[in-house]
Backbone as a printed PyTorch tensor [residue, N CA C, xyz], in Angstrom:
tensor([[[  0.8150,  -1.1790,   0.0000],
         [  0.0000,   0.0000,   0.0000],
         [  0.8650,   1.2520,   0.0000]],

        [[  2.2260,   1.1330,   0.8600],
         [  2.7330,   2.6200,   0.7980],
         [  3.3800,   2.4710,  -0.7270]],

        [[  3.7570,   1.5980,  -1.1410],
         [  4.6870,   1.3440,  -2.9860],
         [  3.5460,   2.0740,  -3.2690]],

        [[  2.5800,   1.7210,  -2.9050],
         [  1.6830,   2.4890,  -4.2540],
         [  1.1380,   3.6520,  -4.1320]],

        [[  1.0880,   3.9980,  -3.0910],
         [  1.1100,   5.8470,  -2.5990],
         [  2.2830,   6.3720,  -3.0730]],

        [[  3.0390,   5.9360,  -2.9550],
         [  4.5120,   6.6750,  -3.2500],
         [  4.5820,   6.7440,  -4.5500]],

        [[  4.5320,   5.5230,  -5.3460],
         [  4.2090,   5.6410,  -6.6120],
         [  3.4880,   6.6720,  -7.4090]],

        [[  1.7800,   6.3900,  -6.9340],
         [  1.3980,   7.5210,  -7.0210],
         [  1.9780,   8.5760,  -6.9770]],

        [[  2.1090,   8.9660,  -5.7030],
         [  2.4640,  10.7570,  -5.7630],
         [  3.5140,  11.0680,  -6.5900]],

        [[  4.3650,  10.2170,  -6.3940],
         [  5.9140,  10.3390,  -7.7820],
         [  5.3050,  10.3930,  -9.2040]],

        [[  4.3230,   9.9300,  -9.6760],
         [  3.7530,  10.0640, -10.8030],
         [  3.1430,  11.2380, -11.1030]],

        [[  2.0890,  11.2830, -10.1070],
         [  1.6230,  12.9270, -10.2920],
         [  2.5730,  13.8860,  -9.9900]],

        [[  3.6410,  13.6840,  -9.2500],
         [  4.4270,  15.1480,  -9.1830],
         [  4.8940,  15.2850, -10.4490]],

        [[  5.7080,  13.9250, -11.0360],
         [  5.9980,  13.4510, -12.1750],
         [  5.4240,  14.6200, -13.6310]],

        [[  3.7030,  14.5980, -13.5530],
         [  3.1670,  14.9960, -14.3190],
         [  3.2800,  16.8300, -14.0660]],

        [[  3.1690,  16.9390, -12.7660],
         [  2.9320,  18.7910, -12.5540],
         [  3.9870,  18.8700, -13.2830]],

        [[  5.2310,  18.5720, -12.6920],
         [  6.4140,  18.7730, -12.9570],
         [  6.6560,  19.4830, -14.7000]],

        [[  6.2780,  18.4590, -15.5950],
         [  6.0770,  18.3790, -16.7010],
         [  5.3610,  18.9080, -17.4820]],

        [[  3.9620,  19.2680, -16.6880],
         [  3.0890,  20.2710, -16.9940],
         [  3.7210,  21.6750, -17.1600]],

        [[  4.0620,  22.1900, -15.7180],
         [  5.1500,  23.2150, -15.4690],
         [  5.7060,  23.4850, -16.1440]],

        [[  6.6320,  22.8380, -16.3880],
         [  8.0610,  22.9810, -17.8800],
         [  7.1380,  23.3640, -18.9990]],

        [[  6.5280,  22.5260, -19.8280],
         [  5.9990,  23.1600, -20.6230],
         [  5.3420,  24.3170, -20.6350]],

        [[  4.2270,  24.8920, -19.4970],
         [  3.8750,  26.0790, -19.8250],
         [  5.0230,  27.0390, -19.6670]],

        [[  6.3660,  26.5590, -19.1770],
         [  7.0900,  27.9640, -18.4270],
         [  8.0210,  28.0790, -20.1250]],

        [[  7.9880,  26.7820, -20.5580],
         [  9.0510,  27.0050, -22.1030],
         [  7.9630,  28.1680, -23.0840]],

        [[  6.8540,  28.4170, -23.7600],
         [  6.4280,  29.1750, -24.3550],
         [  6.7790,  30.6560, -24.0220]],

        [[  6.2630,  30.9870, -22.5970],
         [  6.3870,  31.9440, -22.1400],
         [  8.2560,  32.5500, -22.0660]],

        [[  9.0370,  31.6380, -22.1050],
         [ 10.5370,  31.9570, -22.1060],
         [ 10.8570,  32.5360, -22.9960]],

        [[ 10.2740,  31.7280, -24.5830],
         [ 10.1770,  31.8010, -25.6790],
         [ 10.1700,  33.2090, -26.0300]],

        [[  8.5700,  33.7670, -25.7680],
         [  7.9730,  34.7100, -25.8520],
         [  8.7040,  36.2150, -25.6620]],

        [[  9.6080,  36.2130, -24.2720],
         [ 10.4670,  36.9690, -24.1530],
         [ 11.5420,  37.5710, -24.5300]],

        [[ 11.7930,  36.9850, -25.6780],
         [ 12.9840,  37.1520, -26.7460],
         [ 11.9670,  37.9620, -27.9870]],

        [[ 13.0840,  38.6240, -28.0900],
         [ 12.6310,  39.4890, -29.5260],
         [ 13.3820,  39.0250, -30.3020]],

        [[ 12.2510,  39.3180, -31.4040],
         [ 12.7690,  38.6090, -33.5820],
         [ 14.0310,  39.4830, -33.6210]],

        [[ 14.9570,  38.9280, -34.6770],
         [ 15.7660,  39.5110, -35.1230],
         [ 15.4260,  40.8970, -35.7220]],

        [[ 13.9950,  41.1270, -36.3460],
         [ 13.3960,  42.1400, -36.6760],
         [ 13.5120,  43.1990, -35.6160]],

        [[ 12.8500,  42.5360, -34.6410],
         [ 12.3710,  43.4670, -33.5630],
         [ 13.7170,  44.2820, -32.9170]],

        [[ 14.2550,  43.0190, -32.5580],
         [ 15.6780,  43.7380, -32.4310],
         [ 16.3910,  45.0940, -32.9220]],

        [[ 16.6110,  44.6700, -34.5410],
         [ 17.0200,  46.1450, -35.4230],
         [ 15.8200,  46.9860, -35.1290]],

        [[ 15.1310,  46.9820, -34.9390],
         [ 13.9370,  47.9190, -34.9140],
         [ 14.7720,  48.7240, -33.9540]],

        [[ 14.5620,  48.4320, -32.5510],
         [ 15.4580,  48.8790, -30.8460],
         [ 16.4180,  48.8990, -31.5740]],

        [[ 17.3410,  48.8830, -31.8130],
         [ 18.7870,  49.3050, -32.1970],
         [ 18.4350,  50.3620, -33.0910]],

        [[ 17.9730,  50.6810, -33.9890],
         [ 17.8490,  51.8610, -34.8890],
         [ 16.8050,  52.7800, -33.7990]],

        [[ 15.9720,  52.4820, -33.2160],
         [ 15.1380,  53.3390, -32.7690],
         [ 16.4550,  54.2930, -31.2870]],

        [[ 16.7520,  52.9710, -30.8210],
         [ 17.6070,  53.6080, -29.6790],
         [ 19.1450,  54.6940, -29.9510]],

        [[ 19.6060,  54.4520, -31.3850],
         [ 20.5060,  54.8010, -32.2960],
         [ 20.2520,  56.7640, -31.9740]],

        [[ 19.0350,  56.5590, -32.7780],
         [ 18.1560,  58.0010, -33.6980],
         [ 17.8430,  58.5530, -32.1460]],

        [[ 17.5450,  57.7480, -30.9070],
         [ 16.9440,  58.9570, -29.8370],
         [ 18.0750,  58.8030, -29.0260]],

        [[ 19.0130,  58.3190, -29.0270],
         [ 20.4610,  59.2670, -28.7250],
         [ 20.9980,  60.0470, -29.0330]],

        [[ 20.8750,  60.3290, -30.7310],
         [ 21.6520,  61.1980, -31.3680],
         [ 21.3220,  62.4760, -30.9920]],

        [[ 19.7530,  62.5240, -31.1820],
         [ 18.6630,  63.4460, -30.2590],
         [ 18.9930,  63.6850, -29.3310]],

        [[ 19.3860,  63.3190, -28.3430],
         [ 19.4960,  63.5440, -27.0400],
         [ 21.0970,  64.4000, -27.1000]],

        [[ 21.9210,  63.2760, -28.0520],
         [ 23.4670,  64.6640, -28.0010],
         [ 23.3650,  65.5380, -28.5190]],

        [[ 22.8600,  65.6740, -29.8640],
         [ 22.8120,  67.0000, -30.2530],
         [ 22.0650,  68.2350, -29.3760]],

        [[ 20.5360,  67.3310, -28.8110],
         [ 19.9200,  68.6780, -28.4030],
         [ 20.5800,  68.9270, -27.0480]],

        [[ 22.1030,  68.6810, -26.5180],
         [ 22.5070,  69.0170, -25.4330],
         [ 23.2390,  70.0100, -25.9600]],

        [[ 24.0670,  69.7780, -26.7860],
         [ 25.0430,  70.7740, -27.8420],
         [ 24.2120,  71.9980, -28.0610]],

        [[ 23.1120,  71.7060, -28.9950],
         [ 21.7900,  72.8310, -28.9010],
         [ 21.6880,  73.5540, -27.7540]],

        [[ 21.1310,  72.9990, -26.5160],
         [ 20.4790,  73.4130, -25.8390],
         [ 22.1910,  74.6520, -24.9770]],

        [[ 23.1590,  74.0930, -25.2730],
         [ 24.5130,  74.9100, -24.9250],
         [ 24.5000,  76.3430, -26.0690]],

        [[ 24.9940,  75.6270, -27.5010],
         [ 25.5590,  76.6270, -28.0920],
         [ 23.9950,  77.5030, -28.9740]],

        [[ 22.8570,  76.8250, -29.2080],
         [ 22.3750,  77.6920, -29.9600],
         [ 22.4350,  79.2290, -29.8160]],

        [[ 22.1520,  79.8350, -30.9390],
         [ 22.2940,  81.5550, -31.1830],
         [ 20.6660,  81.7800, -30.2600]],

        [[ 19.6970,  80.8880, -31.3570],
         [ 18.3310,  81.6090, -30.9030],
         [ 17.9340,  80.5490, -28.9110]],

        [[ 16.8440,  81.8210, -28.8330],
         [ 16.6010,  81.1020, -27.3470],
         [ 15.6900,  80.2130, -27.4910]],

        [[ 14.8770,  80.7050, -28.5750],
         [ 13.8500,  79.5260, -29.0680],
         [ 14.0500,  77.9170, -29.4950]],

        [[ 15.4720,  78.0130, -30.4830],
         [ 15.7150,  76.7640, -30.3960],
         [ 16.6850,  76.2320, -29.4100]],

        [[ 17.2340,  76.7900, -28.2290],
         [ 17.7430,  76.2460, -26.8600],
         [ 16.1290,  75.5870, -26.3960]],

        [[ 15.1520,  75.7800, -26.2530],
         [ 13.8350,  75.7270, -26.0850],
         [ 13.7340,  74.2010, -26.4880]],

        [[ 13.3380,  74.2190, -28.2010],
         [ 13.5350,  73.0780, -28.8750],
         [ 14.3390,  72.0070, -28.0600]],

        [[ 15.5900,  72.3900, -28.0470],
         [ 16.3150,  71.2800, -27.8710],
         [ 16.0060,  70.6110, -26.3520]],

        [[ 15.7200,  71.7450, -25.8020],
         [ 15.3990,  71.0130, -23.8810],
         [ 14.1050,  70.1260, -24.4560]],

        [[ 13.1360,  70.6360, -25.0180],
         [ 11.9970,  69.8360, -25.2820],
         [ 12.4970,  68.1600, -25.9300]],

        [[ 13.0970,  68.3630, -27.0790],
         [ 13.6550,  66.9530, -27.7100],
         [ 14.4460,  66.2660, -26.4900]],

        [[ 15.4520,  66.7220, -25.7120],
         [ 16.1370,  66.1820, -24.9980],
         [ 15.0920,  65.4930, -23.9210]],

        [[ 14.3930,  66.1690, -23.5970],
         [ 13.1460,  65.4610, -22.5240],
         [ 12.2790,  63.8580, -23.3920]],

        [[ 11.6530,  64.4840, -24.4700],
         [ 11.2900,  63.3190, -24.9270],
         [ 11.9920,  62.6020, -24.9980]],

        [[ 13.1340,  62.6440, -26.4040],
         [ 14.0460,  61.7190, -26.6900],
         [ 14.5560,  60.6100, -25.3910]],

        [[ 14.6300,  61.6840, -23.8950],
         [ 15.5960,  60.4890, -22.8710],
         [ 14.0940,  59.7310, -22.3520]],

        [[ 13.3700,  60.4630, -22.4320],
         [ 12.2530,  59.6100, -21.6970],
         [ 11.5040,  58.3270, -22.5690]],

        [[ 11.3350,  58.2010, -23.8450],
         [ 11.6720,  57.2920, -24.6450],
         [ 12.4730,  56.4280, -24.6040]],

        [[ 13.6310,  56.9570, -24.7040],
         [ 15.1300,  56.1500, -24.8130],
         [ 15.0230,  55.0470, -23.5070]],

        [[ 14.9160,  55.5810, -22.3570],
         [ 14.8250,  54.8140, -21.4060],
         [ 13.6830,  53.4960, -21.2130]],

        [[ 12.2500,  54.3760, -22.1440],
         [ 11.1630,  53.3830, -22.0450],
         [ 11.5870,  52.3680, -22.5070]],

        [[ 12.3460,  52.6800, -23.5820],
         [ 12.5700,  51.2000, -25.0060],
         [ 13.5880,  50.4080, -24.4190]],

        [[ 14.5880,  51.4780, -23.5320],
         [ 15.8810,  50.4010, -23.2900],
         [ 15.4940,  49.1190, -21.6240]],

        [[ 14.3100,  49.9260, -21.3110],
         [ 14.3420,  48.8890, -19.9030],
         [ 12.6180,  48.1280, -20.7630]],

        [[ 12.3860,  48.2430, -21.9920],
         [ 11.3080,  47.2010, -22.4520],
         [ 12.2980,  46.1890, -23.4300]],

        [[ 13.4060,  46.5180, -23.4390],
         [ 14.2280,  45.4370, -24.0390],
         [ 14.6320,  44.8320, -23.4300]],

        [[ 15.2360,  45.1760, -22.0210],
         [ 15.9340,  43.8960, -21.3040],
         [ 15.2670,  43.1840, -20.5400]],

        [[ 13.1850,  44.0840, -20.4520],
         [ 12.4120,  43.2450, -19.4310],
         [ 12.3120,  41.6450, -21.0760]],

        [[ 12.7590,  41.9270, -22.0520],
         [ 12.4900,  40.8230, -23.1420],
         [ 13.9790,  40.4950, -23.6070]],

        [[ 14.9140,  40.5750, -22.1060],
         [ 16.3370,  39.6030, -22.1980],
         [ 16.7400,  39.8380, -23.6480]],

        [[ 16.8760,  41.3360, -23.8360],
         [ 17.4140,  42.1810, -25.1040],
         [ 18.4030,  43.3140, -24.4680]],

        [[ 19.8590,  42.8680, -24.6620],
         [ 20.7790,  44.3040, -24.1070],
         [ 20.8570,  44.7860, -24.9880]],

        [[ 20.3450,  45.9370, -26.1710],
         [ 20.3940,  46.9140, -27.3480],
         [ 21.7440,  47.4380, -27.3780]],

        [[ 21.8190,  47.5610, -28.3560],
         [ 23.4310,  48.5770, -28.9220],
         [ 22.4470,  50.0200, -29.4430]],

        [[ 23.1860,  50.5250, -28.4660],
         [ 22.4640,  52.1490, -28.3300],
         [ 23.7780,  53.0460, -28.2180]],

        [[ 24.6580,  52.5920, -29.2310],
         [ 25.9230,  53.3400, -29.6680],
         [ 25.7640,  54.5050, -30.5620]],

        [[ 26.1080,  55.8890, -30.7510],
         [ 25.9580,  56.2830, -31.7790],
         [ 26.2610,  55.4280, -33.1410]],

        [[ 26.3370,  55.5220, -34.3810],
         [ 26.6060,  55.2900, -35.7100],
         [ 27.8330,  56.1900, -35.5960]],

        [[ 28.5840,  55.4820, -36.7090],
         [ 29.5700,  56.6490, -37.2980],
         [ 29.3810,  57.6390, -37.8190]],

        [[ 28.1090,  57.4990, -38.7380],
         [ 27.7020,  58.6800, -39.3610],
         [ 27.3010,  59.7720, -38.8830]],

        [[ 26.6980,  59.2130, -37.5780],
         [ 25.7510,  59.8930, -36.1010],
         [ 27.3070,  60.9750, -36.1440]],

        [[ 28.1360,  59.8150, -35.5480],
         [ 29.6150,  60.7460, -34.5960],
         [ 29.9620,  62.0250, -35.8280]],

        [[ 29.9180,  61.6120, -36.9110],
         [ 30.3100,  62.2750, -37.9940],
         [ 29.5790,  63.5810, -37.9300]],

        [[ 28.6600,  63.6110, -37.9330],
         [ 27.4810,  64.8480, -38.0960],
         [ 27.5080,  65.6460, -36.7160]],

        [[ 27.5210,  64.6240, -35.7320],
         [ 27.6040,  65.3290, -34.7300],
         [ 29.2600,  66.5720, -34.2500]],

        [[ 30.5990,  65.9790, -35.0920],
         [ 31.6760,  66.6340, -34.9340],
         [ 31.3650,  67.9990, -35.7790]],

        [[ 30.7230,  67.4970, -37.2890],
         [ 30.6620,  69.1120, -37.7230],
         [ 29.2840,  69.6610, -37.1190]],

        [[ 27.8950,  69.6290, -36.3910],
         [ 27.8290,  70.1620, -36.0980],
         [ 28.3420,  71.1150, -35.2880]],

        [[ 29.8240,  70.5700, -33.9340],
         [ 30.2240,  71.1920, -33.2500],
         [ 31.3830,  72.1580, -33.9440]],

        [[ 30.8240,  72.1370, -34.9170],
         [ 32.3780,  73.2790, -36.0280],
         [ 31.5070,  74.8580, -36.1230]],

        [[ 29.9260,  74.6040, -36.1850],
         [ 29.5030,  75.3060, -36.4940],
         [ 28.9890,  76.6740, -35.3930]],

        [[ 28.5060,  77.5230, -35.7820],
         [ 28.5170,  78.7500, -34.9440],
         [ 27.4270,  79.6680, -35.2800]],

        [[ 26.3000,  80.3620, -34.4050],
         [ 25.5080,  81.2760, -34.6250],
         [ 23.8860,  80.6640, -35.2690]],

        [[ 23.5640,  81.2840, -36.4900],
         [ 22.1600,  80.8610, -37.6250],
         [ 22.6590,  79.5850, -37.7390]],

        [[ 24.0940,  79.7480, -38.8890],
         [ 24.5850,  78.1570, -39.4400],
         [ 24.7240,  76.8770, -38.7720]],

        [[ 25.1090,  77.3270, -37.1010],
         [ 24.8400,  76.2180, -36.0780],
         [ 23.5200,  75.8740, -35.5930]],

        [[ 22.2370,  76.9480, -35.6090],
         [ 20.5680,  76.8640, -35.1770],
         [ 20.3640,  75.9190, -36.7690]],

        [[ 20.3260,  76.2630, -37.8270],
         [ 19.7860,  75.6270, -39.1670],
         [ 20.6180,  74.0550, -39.7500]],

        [[ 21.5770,  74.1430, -38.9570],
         [ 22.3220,  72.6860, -39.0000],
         [ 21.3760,  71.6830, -38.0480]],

        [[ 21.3840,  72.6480, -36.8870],
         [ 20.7080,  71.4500, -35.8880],
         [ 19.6320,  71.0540, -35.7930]],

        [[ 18.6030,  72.4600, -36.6050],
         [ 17.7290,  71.8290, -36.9360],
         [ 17.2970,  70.7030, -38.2600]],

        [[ 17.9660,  70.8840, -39.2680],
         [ 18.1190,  69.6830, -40.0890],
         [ 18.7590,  68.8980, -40.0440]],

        [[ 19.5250,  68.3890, -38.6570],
         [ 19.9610,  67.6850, -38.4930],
         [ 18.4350,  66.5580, -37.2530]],

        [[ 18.2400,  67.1050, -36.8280],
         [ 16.8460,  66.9870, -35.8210],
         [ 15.8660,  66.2070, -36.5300]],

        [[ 15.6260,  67.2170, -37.5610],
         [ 14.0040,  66.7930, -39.1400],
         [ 14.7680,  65.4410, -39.1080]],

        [[ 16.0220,  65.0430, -40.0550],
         [ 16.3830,  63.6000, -39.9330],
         [ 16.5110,  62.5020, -39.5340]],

        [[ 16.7470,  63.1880, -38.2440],
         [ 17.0350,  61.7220, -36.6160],
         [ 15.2760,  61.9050, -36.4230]],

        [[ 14.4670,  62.6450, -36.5710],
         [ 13.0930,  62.3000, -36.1450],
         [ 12.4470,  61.4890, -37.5450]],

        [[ 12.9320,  61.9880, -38.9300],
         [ 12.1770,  61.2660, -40.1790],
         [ 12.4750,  59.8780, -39.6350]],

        [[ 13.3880,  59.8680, -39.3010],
         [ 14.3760,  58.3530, -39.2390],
         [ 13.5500,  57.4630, -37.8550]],

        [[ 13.2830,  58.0560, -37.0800],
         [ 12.4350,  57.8360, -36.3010],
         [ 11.2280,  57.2050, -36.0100]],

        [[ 10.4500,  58.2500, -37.2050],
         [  9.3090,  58.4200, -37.4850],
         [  8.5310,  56.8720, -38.5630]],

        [[ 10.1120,  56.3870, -39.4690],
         [ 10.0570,  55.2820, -40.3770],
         [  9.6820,  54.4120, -39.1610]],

        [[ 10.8140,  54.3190, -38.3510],
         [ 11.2590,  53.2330, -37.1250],
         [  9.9860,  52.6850, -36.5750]],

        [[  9.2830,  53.9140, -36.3010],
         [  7.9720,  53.4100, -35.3290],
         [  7.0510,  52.9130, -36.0300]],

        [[  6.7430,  53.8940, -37.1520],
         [  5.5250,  53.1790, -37.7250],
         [  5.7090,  51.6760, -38.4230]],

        [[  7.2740,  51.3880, -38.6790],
         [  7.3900,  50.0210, -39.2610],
         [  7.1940,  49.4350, -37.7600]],

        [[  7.5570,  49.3090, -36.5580],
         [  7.4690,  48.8640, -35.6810],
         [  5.8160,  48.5590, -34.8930]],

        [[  5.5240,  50.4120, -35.1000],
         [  3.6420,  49.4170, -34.6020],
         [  3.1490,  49.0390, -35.6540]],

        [[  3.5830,  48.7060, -36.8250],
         [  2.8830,  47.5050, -37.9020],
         [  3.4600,  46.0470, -38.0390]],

        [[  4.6230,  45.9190, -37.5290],
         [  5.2200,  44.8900, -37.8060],
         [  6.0580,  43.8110, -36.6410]],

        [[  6.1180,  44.8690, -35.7270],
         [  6.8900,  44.2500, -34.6880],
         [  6.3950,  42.9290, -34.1970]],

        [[  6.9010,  42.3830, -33.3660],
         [  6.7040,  40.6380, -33.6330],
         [  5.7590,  40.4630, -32.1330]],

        [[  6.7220,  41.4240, -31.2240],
         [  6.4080,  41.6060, -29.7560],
         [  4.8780,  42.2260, -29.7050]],

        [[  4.2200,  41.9370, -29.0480],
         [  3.3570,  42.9100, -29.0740],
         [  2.8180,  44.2460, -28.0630]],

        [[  4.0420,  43.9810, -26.5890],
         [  4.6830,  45.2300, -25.9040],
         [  5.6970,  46.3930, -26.6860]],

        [[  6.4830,  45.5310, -27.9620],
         [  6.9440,  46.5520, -28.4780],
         [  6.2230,  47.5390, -29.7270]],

        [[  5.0880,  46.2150, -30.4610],
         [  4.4640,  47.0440, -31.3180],
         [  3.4440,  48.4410, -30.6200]],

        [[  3.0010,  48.0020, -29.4210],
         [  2.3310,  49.0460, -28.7010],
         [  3.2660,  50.0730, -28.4190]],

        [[  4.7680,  49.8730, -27.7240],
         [  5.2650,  51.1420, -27.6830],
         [  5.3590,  52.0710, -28.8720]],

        [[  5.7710,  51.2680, -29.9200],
         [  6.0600,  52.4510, -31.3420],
         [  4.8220,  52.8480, -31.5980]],

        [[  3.6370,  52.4320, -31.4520],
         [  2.2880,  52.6430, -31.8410],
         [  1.8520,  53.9440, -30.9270]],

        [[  2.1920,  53.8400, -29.9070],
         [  1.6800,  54.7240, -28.2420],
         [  3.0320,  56.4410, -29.0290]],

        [[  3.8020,  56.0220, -29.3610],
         [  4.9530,  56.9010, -29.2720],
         [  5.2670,  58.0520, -30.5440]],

        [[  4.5340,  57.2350, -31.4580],
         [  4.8490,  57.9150, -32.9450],
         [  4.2700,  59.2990, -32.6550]],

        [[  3.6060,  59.4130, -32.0210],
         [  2.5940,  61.0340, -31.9340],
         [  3.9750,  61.6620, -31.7170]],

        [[  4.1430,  61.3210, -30.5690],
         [  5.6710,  62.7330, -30.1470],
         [  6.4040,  62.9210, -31.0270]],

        [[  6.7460,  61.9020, -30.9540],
         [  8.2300,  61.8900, -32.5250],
         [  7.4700,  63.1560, -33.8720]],

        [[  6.3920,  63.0290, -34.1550],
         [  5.9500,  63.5770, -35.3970],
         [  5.7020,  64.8430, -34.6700]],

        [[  5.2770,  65.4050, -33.4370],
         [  4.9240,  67.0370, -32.7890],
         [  6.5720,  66.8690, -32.5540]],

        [[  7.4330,  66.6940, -32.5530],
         [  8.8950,  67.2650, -32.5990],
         [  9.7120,  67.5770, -33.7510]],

        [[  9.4230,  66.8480, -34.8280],
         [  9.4980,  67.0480, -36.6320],
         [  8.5920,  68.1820, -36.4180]],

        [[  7.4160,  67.7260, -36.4660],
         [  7.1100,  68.5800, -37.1500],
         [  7.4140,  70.5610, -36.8260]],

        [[  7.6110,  70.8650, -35.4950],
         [  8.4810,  72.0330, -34.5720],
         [  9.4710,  72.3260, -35.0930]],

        [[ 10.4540,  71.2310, -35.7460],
         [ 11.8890,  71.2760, -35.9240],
         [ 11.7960,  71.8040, -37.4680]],

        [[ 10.8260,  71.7120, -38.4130],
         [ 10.6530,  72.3380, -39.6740],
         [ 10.4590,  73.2900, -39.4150]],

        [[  9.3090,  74.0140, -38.5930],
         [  8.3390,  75.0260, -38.4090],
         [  9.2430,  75.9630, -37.8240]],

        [[ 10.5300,  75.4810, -36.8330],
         [ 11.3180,  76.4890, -36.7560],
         [ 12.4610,  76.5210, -37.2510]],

        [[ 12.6610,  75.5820, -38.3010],
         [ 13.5780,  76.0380, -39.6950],
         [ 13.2810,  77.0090, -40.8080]],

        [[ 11.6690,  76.2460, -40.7670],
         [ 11.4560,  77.5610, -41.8740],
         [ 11.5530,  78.6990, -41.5190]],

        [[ 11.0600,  78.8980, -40.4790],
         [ 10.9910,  80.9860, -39.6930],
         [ 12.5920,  81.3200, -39.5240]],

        [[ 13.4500,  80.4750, -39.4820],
         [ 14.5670,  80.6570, -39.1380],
         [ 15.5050,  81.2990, -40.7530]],

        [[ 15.0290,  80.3470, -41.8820],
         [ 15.5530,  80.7550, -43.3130],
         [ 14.5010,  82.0630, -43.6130]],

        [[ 13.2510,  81.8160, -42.9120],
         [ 12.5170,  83.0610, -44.0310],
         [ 13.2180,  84.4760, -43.3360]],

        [[ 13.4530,  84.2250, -41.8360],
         [ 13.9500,  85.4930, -41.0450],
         [ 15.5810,  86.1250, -41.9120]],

        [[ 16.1350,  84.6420, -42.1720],
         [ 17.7630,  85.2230, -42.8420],
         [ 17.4000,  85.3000, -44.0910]],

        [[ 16.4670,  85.0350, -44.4570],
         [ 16.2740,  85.6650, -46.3620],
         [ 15.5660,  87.2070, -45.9710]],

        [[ 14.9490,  87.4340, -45.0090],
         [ 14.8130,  88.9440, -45.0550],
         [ 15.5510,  89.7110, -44.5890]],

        [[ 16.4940,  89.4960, -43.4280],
         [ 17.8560,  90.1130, -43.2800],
         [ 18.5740,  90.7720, -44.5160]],

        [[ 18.5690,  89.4120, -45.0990],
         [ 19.6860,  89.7150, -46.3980],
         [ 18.7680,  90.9160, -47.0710]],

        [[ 17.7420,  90.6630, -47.4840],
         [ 16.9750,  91.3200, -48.2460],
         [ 17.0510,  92.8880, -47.8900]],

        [[ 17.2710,  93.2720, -46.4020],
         [ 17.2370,  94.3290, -45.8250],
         [ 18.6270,  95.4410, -45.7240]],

        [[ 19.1790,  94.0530, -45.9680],
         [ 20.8860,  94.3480, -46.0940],
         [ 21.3570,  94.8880, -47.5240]],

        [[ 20.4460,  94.4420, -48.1330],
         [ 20.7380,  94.8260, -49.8050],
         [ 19.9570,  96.2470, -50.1870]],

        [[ 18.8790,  96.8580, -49.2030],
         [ 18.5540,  98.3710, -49.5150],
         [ 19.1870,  98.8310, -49.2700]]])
């Protein structure tokens, strides 16, 4: 009688046991991001760093006060983002490469060459880019992403990204139409 209690219970633990494992393997699974998803966070985390250095550079050297303004604003989003994506990657056992690019470092040295308008109109087309670039990132991401914590973040997030483009034109353009009437004023 006890062989066969013991038996028993060794069998059924046998089975939880086994039960267990299997539901805990899907869910393990689950926690890993696609190779997709991955480059997605790596380009997304790329573009809201670059953001974040430049608009510190900005928020130092710009001429106008308006775009020191800009840049505190981008720098706020951009880190508060940056951080969302980088601690929703490693809660999905993802450490991201959130290195600048070379090209990033590149753009970012001559912006620091520059000085005055030519340094405000650099940074801001430099800004329109890291947000277009952005702007691709997310929307391929809340359509495609594999995760579906990450397709919700790019989905939840694209609004900002596009009210910061779209600022970063709006005060490029006032910025060229202001130095095309300078000049213009300079020439009576």
């Amino acid at each position: 009688m006890l062989r066969t209690s013991l038996f028993t219970w060794m069998t059924a633990s046998a089975v939880a046991l086994t039960g267990l494992l299997l539901t805990q393997a899907p869910a393990q699974a689950a926690d890993k991001f696609s190779k997709d998803d991955k480059e997605m966070v790596d380009s997304a985390l790329g573009n809201l760093r670059m953001g974040m250095e430049s608009g510190r550079l900005a928020k130092d050297r710009a001429n106008h006060q308006v775009v020191k303004g800009f840049a505190s604003d981008v720098i706020g989003t951009d880190q508060k983002l940056f951080n969302e994506l980088k601690d929703l990657a490693k809660s999905h056992n993802y450490n991201a490469d959130d290195d600048l690019s070379k090209s990033d470092m590149q753009m970012k040295a001559k912006l620091k060459d520059l000085e005055g308008q030519h340094f405000d109109l650099k940074f801001l087309k430099m800004s329109m880019h890291e947000h277009e670039q952005l702007i691709s990132t997310f929307r391929k991401g809340g359509d495609s992403a594999k995760s579906d914590e990450l397709k919700k973040f790019f989905s939840d997030n694209e609004r900002a990204i596009r009210e910061n483009l779209d600022r970063a034109k709006e005060l490029s353009d006032k910025l060229e139409s202001d130095d095309s009437d300078n000049a213009k004023d300079k020439k009576k």
